[in-house]
C-alpha positions as CSV (number, residue, x, y, z in Angstrom):
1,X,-2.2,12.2,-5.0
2,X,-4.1,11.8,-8.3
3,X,-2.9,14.6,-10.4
4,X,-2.9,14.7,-14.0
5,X,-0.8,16.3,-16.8
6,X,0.7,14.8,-19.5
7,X,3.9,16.0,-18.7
8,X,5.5,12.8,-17.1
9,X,6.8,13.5,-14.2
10,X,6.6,-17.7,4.7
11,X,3.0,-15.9,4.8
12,X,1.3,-14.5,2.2
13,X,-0.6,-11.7,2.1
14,X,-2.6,-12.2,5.5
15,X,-5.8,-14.1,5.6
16,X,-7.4,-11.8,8.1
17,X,-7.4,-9.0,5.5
18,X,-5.2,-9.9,2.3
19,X,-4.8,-7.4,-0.4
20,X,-5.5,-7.1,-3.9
21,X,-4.4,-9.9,-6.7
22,X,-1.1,-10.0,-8.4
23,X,2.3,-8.2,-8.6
24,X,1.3,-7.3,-11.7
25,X,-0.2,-9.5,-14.0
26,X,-0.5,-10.1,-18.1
27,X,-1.6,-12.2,-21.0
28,X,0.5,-15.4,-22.2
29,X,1.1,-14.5,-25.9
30,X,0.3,-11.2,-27.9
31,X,-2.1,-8.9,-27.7
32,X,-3.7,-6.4,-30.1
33,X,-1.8,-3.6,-30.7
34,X,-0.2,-0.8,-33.0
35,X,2.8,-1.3,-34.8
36,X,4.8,-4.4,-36.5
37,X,7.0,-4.9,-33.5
38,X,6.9,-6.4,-30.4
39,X,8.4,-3.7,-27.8
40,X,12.1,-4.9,-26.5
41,X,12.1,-6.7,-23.2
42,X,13.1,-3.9,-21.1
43,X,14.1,-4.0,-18.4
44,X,14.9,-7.6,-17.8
45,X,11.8,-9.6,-16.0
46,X,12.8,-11.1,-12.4
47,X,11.7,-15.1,-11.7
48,X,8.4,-15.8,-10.5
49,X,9.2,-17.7,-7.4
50,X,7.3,-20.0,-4.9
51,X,5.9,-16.7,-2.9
52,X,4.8,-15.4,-5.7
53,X,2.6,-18.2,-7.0
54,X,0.9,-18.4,-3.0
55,X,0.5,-14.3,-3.7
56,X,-1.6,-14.9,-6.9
57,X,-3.8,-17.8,-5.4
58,X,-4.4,-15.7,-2.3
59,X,-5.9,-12.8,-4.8
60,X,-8.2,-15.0,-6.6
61,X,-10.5,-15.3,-3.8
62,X,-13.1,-13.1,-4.0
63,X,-13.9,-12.0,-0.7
64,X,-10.2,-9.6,-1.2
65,X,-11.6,-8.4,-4.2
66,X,-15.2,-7.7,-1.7
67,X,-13.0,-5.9,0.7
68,X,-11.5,-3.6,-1.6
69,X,-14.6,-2.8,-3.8
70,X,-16.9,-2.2,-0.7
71,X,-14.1,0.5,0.8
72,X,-15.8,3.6,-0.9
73,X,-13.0,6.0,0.2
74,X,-10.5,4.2,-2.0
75,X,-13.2,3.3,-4.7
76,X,-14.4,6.7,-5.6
77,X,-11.5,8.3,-5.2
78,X,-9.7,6.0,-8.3
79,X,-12.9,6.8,-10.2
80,X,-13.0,10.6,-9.9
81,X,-9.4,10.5,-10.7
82,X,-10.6,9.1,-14.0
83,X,-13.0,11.3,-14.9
84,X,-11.0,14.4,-13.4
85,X,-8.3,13.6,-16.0
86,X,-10.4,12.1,-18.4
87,X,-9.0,14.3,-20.6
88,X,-5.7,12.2,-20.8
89,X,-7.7,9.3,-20.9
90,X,-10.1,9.4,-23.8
91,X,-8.7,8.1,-27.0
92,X,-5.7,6.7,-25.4
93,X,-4.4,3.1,-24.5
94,X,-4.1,2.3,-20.6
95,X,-2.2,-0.6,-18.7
96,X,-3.8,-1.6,-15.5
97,X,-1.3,-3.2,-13.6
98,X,-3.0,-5.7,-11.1
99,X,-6.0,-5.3,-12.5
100,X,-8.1,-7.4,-10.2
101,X,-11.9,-7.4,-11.2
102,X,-11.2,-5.0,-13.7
103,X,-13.1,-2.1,-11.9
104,X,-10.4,0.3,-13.0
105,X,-9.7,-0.8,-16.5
106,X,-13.6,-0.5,-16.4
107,X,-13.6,3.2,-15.6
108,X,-11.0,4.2,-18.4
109,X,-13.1,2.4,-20.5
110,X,-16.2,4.9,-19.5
111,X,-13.8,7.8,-19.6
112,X,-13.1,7.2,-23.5
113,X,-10.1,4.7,-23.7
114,X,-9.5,3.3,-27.0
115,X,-8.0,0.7,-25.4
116,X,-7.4,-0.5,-21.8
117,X,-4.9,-3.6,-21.2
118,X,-6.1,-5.1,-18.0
119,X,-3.1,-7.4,-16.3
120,X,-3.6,-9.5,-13.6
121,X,-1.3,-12.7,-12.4
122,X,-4.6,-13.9,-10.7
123,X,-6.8,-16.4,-11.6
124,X,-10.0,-13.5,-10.8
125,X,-8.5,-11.9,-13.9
126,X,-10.8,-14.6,-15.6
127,X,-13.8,-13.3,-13.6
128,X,-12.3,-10.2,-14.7
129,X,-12.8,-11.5,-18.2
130,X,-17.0,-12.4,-17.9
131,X,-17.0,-8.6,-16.2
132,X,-15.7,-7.0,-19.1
133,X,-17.8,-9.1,-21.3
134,X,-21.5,-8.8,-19.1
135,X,-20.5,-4.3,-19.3
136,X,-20.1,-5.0,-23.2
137,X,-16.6,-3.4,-23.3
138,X,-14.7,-6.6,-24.7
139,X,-13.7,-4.4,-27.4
140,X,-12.1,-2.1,-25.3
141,X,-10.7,-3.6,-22.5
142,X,-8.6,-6.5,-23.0
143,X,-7.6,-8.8,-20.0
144,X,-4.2,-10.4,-20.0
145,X,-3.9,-13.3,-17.4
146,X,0.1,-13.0,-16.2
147,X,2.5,-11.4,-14.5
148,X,3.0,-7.8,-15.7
149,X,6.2,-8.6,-16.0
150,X,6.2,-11.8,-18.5
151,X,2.6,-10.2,-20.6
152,X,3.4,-9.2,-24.0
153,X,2.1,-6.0,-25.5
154,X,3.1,-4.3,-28.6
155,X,2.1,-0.9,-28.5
156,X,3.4,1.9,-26.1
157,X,0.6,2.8,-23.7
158,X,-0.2,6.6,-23.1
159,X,-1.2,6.2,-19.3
160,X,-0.2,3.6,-16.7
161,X,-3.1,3.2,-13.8
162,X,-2.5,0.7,-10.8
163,X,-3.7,0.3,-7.2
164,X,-0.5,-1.2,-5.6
165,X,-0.3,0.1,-1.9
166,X,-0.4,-1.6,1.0
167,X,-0.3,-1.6,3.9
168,X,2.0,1.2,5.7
169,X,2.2,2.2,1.9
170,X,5.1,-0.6,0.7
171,X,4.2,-4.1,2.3
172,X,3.7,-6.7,-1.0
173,X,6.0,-4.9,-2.6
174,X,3.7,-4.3,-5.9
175,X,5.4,-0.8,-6.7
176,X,7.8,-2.2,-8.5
177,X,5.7,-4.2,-11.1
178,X,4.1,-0.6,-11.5
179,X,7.9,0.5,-12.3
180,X,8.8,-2.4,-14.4
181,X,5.6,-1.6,-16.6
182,X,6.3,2.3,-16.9
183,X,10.1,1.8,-17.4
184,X,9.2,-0.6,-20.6
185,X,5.4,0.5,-21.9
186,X,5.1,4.4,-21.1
187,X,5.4,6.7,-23.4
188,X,7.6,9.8,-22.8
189,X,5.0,12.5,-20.7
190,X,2.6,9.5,-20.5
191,X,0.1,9.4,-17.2
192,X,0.7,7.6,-13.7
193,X,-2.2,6.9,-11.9
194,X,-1.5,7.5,-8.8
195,X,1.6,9.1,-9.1
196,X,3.0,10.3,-6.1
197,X,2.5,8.8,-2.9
198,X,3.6,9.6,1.0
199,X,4.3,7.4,3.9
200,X,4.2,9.2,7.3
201,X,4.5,8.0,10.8
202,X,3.9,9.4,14.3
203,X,3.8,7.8,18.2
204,X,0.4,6.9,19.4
205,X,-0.9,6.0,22.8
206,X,-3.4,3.2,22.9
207,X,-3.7,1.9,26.2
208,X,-6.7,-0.2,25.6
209,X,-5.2,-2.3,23.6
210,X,-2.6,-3.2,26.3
211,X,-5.2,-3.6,28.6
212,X,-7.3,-6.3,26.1
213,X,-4.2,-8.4,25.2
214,X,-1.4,-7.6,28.2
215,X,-3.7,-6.8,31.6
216,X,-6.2,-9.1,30.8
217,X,-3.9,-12.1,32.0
218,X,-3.8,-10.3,35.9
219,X,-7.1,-11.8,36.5
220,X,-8.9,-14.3,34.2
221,X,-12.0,-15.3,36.3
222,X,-10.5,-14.6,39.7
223,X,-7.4,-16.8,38.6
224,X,-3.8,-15.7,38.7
225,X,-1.9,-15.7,35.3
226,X,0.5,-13.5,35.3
227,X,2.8,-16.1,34.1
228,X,1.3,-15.3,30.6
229,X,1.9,-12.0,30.1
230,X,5.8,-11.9,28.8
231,X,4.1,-14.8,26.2
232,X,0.7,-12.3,25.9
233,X,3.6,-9.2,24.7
234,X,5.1,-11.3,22.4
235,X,2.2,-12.5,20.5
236,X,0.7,-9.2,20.6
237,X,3.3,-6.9,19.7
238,X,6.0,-8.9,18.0
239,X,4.5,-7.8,14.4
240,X,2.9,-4.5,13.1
241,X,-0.7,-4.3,14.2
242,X,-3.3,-3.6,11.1
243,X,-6.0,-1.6,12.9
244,X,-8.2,1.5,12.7
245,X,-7.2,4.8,15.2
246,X,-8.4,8.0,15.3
247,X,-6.7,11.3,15.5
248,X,-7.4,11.5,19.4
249,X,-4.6,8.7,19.6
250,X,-1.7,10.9,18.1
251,X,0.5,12.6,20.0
252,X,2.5,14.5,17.6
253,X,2.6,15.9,14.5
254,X,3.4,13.3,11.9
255,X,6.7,13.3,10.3
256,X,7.4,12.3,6.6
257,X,9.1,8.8,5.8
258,X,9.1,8.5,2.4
259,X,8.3,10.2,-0.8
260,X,7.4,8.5,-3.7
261,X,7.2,9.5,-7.6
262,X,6.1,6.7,-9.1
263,X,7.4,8.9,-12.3
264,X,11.0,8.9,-11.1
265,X,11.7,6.0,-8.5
266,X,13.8,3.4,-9.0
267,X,13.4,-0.2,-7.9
268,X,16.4,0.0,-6.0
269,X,15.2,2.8,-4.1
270,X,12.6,0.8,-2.6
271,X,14.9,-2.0,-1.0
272,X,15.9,-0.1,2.0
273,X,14.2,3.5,3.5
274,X,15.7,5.0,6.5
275,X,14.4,8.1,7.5
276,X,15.2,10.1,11.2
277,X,12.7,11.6,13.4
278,X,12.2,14.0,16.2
279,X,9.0,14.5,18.2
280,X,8.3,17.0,20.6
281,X,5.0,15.8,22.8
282,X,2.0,17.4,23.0
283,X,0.2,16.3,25.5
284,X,1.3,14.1,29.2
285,X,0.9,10.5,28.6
286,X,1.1,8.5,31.4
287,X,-0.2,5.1,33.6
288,X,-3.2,6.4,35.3
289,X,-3.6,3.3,37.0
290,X,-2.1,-0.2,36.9
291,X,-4.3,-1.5,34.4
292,X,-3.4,1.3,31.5
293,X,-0.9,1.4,29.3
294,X,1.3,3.5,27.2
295,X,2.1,5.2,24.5
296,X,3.1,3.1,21.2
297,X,4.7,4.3,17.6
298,X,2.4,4.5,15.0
299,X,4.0,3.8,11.7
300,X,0.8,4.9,9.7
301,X,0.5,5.5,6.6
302,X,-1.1,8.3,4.1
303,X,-1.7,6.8,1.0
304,X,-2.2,10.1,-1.0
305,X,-2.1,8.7,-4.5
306,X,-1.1,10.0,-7.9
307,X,-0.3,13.4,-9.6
308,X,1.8,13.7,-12.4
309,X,2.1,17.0,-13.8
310,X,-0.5,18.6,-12.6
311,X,-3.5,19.5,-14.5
312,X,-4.6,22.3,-12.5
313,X,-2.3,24.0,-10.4
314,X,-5.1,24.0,-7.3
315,X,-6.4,20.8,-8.1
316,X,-4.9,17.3,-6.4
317,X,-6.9,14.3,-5.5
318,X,-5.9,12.6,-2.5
319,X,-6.4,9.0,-0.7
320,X,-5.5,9.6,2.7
321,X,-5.2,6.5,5.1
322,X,-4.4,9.0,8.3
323,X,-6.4,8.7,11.3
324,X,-8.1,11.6,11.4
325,X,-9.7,10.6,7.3
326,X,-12.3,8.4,6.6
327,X,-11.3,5.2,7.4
328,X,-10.1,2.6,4.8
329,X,-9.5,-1.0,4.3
330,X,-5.9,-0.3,4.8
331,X,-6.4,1.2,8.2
332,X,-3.2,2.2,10.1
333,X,0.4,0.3,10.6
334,X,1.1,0.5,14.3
335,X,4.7,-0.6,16.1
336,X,4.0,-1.4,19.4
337,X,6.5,-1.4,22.2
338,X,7.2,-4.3,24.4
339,X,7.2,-1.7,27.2
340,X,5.2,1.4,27.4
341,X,6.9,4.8,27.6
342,X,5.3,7.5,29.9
343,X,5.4,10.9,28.7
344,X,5.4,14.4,29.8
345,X,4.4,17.5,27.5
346,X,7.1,18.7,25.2
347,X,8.9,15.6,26.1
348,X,11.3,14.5,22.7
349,X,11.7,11.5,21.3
350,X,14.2,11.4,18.3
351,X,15.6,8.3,16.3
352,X,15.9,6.7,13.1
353,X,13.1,4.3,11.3
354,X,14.3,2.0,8.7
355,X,12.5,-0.1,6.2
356,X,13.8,-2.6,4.4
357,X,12.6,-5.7,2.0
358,X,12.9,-9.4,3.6
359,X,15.9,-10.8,1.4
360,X,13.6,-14.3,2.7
361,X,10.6,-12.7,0.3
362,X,10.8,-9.0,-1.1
363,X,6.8,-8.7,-0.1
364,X,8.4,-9.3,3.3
365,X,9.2,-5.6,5.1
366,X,11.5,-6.1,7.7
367,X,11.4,-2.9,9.8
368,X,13.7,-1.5,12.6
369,X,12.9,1.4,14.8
370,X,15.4,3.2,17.1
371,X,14.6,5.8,19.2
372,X,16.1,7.6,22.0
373,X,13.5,9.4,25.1
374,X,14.3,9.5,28.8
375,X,18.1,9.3,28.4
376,X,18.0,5.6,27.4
377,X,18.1,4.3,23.8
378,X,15.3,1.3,22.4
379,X,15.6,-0.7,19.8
380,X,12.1,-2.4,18.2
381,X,12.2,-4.5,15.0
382,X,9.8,-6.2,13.5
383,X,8.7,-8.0,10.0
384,X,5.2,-7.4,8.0
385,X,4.9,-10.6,6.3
């Protein structure tokens, strides 16, 4: 949710749709600032690593940046958060952390920033550079080309604004870049933008896809191949599944995974989410012939960004990512089962979902999902990479 007050409260990313530039980023040397000091390096910066560097070269291309700017949902949402709490805004200094093409740090700039650090590890953080300069804002917006994490900057900044989700909320791990920054650059009751966000999951049935990647192999121009289809299931299903449902696919009401407060949580936090689940079915999913499929979990996500203190207590801007929302370019997350389960109404499945980071690469999720329907338990894990 985007709430305001000023209270304080192996693969990289994939090539099929890769997300936005750098964990992070920042300048190589000081910036402009107020004060005589430097702030403390605090808390201590973790090493770049080999991942890392492929992460930043994957965001400089600018077909990500394309995706991201063209997905109006997620767009104009950031920018009437802006304005909404441009209140906050005007006449303060703001760190955009992973700043991209600098649309954001652009925006704070319109709603009255005296200053906006833009921080991108990125090389588009230099196209991000001939932006600010072509809008005439190089005195306000100043792009640092580094890690968040290594950037100098010696002022405290009054509001902190970052898009860092990913898919099913968590995968790249940015959040904690975001953390890093507020934990050494905001100032006490300073702004998060967003700052609280919810991760939400539910079972779905989509027996079309089964169909397309499983069934297909029964009869491939009147010739047998079978054969293929344990091969078919494992290529298919083995990793989460980026891709766009409706509401007509969920079977259940969702059921929360994770909260975030981007004002409160701890790095830490985010290496390992568990979370347990019980749903009831609402309606009979079942084969209705031997070419359809069913149901699978959905872990999908509801990116409802930031809120601090809220500014109004009626008033909460929200990006959704759920499937019955306009879509976005994050779509939804979706687990799917090896084997279909057939379900009747008020039928219960109950288990445990647990999320954790790759200790291969932290932008890795590795994900385990138990559950327990029919009498029999099931065991699914999986890694986003």
């Amino acid at each position: 949710m985007f709430t305001g007050g000023a209270d304080g409260n192996g693969h990289l990313p994939r090539p099929r749709r890769p997300r936005r530039g750098g964990l992070g980023g920042g300048g190589m040397g000081s910036a402009p600032g107020q004060g005589s000091s430097a702030v403390q390096p605090y808390p201590a910066a973790p090493p770049c690593t080999d991942y890392d560097m492929a992460y930043f070269k994957a965001y400089s291309h600018i077909g990500v940046h394309e995706e991201m700017l063209k997905d109006h949902v997620r767009t104009s949402t950031y920018r009437n958060a802006i304005m909404h709490h441009q209140d906050l805004i005007s006449g303060k200094v703001v760190l955009d952390v992973g700043c991209g093409t600098g649309v954001l740090s652009i925006f704070c700039a319109f709603a009255g920033a005296t200053r906006v650090y833009a921080v991108d590890a990125s090389d588009i953080a230099i196209q991000a550079m001939e932006i600010v300069r072509e809008n005439g804002l190089s005195d306000k917006v100043v792009v640092l080309h580094s890690r968040v994490e290594d950037v100098i900057i010696e002022e405290k900044v009054d509001v902190i604004i970052s898009e860092w989700m990913g898919y099913m909320l968590l995968y790249e791990s940015m959040l904690g870049s975001v953390i890093f920054a507020r934990d050494k650059w905001l100032k006490p009751g300073g702004l998060i933008l967003p700052s609280h966000a919810s991760l939400y999951m539910a079972p779905i049935t989509n027996s079309q896809r089964y169909q397309d990647s499983v069934f297909f192999w029964r009869d491939v121009y009147g010739i047998k191949m079978s054969s293929m289809m344990p091969l078919a299931k494992q290529c298919a299903f083995m990793e989460p599944s980026v891709e766009t449902i409706s509401g007509e696919n969920v079977l259940t009401w969702p059921t929360v995974v994770s909260l975030v407060d981007c004002y409160t949580i701890q790095a830490q936090e985010l290496e390992t989410i568990t979370a347990a689940f019980k749903f009831t079915s609402m309606l009979q999913v079942r084969q209705k012939s031997k070419k359809q499929a069913t149901p699978s979990l959905d872990g999908n996500t509801q990116n409802a960004s930031p809120s601090s203190k809220k500014k109004k207590p009626d008033v909460s801007i929200v990006l959704s990512t759920a499937p019955e929302d306009a879509p976005t370019h994050w779509q939804q997350t979706l687990l799917y089962l090896f084997e279909p389960i057939e379900l009747k109404k008020d039928q219960n499945i109950e288990g445990s979902v647990t999320i954790s980071q790759s200790q291969q690469h932290a932008r890795f999720l590795n994900i385990c999902l138990k559950y327990f329907t029919g009498d029999q338990w099931y065991v699914k894990e999986s890694v986003m990479r």
